[in-house]
VEXDREN-2710 file (C-alpha; in Angstrom, 1 decimal):
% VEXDREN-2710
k/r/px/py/pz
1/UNK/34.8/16.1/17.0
2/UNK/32.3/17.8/14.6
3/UNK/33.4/21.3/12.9
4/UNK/31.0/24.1/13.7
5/UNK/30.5/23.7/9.8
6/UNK/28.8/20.0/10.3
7/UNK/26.6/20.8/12.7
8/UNK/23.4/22.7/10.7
9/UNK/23.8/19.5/8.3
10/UNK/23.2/16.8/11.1
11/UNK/20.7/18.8/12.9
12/UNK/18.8/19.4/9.4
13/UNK/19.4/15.2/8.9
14/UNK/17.7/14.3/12.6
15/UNK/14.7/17.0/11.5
16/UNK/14.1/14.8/8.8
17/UNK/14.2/11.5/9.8
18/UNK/11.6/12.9/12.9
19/UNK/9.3/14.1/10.3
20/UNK/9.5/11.2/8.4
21/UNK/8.6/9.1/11.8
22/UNK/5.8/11.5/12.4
23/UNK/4.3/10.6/9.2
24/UNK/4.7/6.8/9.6
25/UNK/3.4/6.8/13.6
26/UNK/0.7/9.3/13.0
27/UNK/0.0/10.5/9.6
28/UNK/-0.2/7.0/7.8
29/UNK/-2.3/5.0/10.1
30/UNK/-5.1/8.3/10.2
31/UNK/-4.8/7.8/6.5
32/UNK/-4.6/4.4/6.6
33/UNK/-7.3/3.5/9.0
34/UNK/-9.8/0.7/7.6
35/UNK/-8.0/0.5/4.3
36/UNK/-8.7/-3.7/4.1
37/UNK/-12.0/-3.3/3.4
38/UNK/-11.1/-0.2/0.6
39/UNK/-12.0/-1.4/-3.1
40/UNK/-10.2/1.8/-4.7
41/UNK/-10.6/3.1/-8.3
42/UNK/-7.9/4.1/-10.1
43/UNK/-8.4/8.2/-9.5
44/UNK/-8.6/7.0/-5.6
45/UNK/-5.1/5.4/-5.9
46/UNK/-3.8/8.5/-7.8
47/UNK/-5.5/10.8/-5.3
48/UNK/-3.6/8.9/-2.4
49/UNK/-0.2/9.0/-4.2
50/UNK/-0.5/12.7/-4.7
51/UNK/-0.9/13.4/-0.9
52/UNK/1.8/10.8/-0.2
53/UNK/3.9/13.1/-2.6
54/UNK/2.8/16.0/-1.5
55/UNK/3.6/15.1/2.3
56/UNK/7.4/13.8/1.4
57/UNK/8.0/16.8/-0.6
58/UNK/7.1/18.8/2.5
59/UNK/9.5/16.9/4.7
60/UNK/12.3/16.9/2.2
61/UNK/12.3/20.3/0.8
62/UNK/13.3/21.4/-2.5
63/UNK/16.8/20.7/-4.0
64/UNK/19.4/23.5/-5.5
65/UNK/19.6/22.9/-8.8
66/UNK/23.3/23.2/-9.8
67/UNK/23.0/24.1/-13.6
68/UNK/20.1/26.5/-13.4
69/UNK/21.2/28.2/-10.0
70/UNK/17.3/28.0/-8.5
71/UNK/15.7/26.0/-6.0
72/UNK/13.4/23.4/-7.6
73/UNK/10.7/20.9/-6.5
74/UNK/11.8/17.4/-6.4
75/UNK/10.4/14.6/-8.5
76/UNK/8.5/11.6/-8.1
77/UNK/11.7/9.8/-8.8
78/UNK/14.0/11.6/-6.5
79/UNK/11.4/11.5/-3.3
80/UNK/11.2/7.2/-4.1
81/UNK/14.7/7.1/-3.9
82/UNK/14.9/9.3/-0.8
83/UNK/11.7/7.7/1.2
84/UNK/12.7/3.7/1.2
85/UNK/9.1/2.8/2.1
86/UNK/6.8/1.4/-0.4
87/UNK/4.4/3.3/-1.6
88/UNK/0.6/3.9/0.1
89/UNK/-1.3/1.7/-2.4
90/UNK/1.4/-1.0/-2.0
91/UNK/0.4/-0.6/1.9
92/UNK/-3.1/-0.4/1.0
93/UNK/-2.8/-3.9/-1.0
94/UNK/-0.8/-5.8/1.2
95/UNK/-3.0/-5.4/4.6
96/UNK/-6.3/-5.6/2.1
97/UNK/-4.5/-9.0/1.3
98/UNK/-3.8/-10.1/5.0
99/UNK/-7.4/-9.4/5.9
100/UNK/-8.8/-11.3/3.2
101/UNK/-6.4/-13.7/4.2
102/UNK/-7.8/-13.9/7.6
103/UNK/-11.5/-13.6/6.3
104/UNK/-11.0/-16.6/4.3
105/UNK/-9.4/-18.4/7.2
106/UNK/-12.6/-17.8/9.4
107/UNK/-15.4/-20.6/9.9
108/UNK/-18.1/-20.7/7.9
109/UNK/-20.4/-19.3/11.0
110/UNK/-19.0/-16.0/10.6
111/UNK/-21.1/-13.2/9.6
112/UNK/-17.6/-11.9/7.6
113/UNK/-17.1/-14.9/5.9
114/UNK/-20.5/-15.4/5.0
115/UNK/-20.4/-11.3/3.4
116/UNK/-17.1/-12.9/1.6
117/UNK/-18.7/-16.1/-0.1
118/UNK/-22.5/-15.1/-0.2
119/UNK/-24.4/-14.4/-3.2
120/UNK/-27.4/-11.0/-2.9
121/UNK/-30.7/-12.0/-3.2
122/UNK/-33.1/-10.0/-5.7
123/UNK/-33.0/-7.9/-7.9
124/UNK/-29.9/-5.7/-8.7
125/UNK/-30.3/-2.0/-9.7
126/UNK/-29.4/-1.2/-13.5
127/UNK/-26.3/-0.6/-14.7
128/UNK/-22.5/-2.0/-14.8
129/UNK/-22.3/-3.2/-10.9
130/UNK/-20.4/-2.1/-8.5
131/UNK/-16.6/-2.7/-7.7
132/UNK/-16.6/-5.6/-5.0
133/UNK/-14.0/-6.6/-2.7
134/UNK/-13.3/-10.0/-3.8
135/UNK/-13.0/-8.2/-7.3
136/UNK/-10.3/-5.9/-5.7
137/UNK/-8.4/-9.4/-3.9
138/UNK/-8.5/-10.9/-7.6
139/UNK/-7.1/-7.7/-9.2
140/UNK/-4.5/-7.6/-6.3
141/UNK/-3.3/-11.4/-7.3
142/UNK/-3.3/-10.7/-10.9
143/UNK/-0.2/-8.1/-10.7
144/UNK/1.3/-10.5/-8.6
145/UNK/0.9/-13.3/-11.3
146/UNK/-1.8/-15.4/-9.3
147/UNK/-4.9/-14.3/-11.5
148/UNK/-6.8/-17.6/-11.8
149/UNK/-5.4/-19.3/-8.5
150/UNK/-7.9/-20.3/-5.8
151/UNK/-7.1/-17.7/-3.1
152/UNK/-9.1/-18.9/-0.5
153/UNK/-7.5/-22.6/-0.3
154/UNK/-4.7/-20.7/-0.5
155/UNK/-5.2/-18.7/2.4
156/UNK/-6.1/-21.9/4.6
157/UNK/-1.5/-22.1/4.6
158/UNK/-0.5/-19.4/6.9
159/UNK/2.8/-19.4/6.1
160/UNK/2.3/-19.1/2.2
161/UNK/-0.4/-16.3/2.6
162/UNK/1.7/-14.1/4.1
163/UNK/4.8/-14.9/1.6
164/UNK/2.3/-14.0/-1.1
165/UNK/1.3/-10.4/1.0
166/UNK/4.8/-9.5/1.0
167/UNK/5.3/-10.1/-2.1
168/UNK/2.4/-7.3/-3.2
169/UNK/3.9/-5.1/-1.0
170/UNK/7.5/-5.9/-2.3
171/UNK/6.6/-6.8/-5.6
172/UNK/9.0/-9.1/-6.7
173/UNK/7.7/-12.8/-6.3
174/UNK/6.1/-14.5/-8.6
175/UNK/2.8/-16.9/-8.3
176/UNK/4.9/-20.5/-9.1
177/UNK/6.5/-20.4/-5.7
178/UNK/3.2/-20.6/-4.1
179/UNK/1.6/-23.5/-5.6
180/UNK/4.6/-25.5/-4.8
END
C-alpha cells in the first residue's frame, strides 16, 4: 500500500514518461520526417541538439540544487543521463545510413540509384560545391572507422549493413568486424 506521501512522486514519474512518449510518437517523427535524404552542416546538427535539449528540459524540469538552495536548469550531461535514447543526429545518421543502404541495394534501372552513382552534365556554378549526399554517407562511415571502405558492395550484405547502421546509432563498433 502506497503512503499518501508516495503518491505526488509516482504521479509526477507516469507524467514524465507520457511526455517523453509524446515526444518519441509525435514530436520526433514531425521533426524527423525525410531526414535520409538530409546532408546537414554542422550549425544544422547543433541547431537540432538545442531543440532536442530544449524539449527534454521542458519534460524534466529543473532540479533543486542542494548547496545553493535554488532551482536550477539541468545540463546537457544530466538530461543524457536521464533521456536513455540516443541523441537526434545519431537518429538522423543511422536511417540516412539505412536508406543509402537500400539505395545502393536497388537495380541499376532506378531513377534513385541512378541520382546515387550519376555524374552532372555541364558546367558547374563557381565556387567550393555543394555538400552531397554520398559526401554525408562517407562522413557518416568515417566516425565509425569505415572511411575508405566500398559502402556500396557493402550494402549488397543485408545483414552486415544493418550491423554497421547500429553501430552509428550506438557508436561502439568498429569497421574490422565488417570486412570479415
Amino acid at each position: 500500500m502506497l503512503s499518501v506521501g508516495a503518491e505526488p512522486f509516482i504521479f509526477q514519474v507516469s507524467i514524465k514518461n507520457l511526455k517523453i512518449k509524446i515526444y518519441i510518437t509525435i514530436i520526433l517523427p514531425v521533426v524527423l520526417y525525410g531526414c535520409e535524404t538530409w546532408s546537414l552542416t554542422l550549425l544544422e546538427e547543433k541547431k537540432l541538439r538545442v531543440f532536442e535539449n530544449m524539449v527534454l528540459r521542458r519534460i524534466f524540469g529543473p532540479r533543486w540544487d542542494e548547496v545553493t538552495g535554488e532551482w536550477r536548469r539541468l545540463h546537457n550531461e544530466e538530461i543524457n543521463d536521464l533521456y536513455s535514447s540516443p541523441n537526434i543526429v545519431r537518429v538522423i545518421k543511422s536511417r540516412r545510413m539505412g536508406w543509402a543502404g537500400h539505395v545502393a541495394r536497388m537495380s541499376e534501372e532506378r531513377g534513385v540509384y541512378m541520382f546515387l552513382v550519376g555524374k552532372p552534365e555541364g558546367k558547374r556554378p563557381l565556387g567550393r560545391p555543394r555538400r552531397r549526399w554520398v559526401d554525408t554517407i562517407r562522413t557518416d562511415l568515417q566516425e565509425v572507422g569505415c572511411g575508405y571502405v566500398d559502402w556500396i558492395g557493402l550494402a549488397q550484405d543485408r545483414h552486415r549493413w544493418r550491423t554497421l547502421v547500429s553501430a552509428v546509432m550506438n557508436f561502439w563498433v568498429k569497421c574490422g568486424e565488417f570486412l570479415d
